[in-house]
C-alpha angles and dihedrals in degrees: 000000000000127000140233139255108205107199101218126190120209140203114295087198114339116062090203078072090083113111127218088240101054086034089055092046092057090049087053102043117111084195130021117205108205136173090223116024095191086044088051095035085057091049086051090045094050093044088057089247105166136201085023108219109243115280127229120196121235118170133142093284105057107021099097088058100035093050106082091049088056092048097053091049090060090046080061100053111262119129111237119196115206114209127158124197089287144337128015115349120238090027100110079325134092111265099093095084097053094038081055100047088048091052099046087049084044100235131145128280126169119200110210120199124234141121121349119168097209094069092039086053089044090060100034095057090066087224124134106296098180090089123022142150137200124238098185106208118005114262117243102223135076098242099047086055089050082055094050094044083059098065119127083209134074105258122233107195141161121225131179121243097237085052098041095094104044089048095050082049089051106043091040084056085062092029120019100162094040107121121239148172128213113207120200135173094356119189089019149099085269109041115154125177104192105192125194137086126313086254089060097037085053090048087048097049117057122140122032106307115218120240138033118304136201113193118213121192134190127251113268106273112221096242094069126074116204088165090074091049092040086057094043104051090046083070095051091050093055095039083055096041089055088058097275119145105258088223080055110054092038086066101051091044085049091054090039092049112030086238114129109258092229095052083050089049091048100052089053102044108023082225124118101243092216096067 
């Protein structure tokens, strides 16, 4: 009779977040598939699981190739519980690769709620919840983040804390007034919401933050228009490309387009064309 694989969430800070069911899912496991064994092997040992069931690693590196073994065992009946470091597995997190063999090889997977932190960050933010979307992680170039300020919906996104402050500089030179929250720590000693615009968050947040941080970033308001900047620094891209100064350029797209030639350098660079 086949097996199972039980999709768990886990705490993404506090380890009270756990929930009976997923507890309950770890105890019963005859295999555990985890992103980090000696991270997992820590959670069953602080939720008193023993003995632990054997744990099998499955993280980005090695999933596409560890999924069908796993498959098979749960054809042959073994219960296979799927965890990452923290939070739901297969958002931003392995996981996709093994729910999608199982599928294909119809068995059974069961999908148990529990802590997520991009829904914790979307509330928290105090921003428009009624349409969102998730990013996943932030683009690194200027474009892709262009694309992402133009969203009729409010933008869940990871970012790491060596990155947060370039990115912040980056996405206020497009969108100065947009409002914004960065989330940090959630659900931890630490936790720390920082609300204002995206000019304010980037002013805040110089240097490389601690922790780990969800952005959250308010819907395109009508009065702003992305589109013209998006244009404008697409030309810059290709003048540069052909062998052209980025200052320069800058400089004749600002004067062909009415966009300041800063914000232009900015969106390009990420750099801040005064240093």
């Amino acid at each position: 009779m086949p097996g199972k694989l039980v999709v768990c969430p886990t705490p993404i800070g506090n380890l009270d977040d756990i929930t009976p069911r997923v507890r309950e899912a770890l105890v019963n496991a005859d295999y555990v598939a985890c992103e980090d064994t000696r991270r997992t092997g820590t959670l069953l040992d602080r939720l008193g699981i023993s003995p632990p069931p054997p744990l099998i690693s499955n993280h980005e590196g090695n999933e596409a190739s560890r999924a069908p073994d796993l498959a098979r065992r749960i054809a042959r009946g073994s219960r296979i519980a799927l965890v990452s470091d923290a939070g739901m597995p297969a958002i931003s997190d392995p996981g996709y690769r093994l729910i999608r063999t199982c599928l294909e090889r119809d068995l059974e997977v069961e999908v148990l709620p529990g802590p997520s932190v991009v829904p914790v960050a979307l509330v928290a933010s105090g921003l428009p919840t009624d349409r969102w979307r998730f990013e996943g992680f932030l683009p690194r170039r200027a474009g892709e983040m262009e694309r992402v300020l133009r969203s009729a919906e409010t933008v869940v996104a990871f970012e790491s804390p060596r990155r947060i402050s370039e990115s912040l500089s980056a996405l206020a030179a497009i969108a100065p007034d947009r409002p914004a929250a960065v989330c940090r720590e959630l659900s931890k000693l630490h936790e720390e919401i920082s609300r204002g615009t995206l000019g304010e968050l980037a002013r805040r947040f110089r240097g490389e933050a601690k922790g780990e941080i969800v952005l959250v970033i308010g819907p395109a308001l009508d009065d702003e228009h992305p589109e013209d900047i998006s244009f404008a620094v697409d030309a810059l891209r290709h003048l540069v490309q052909s062998g052209a100064r980025p200052r320069a350029a800058a400089s004749v797209v600002a004067a062909l387009t009415g966009t300041r030639a800063n914000d232009l350098y900015r969106a390009l660079t990420g750099r801040d064309p005064r240093q």
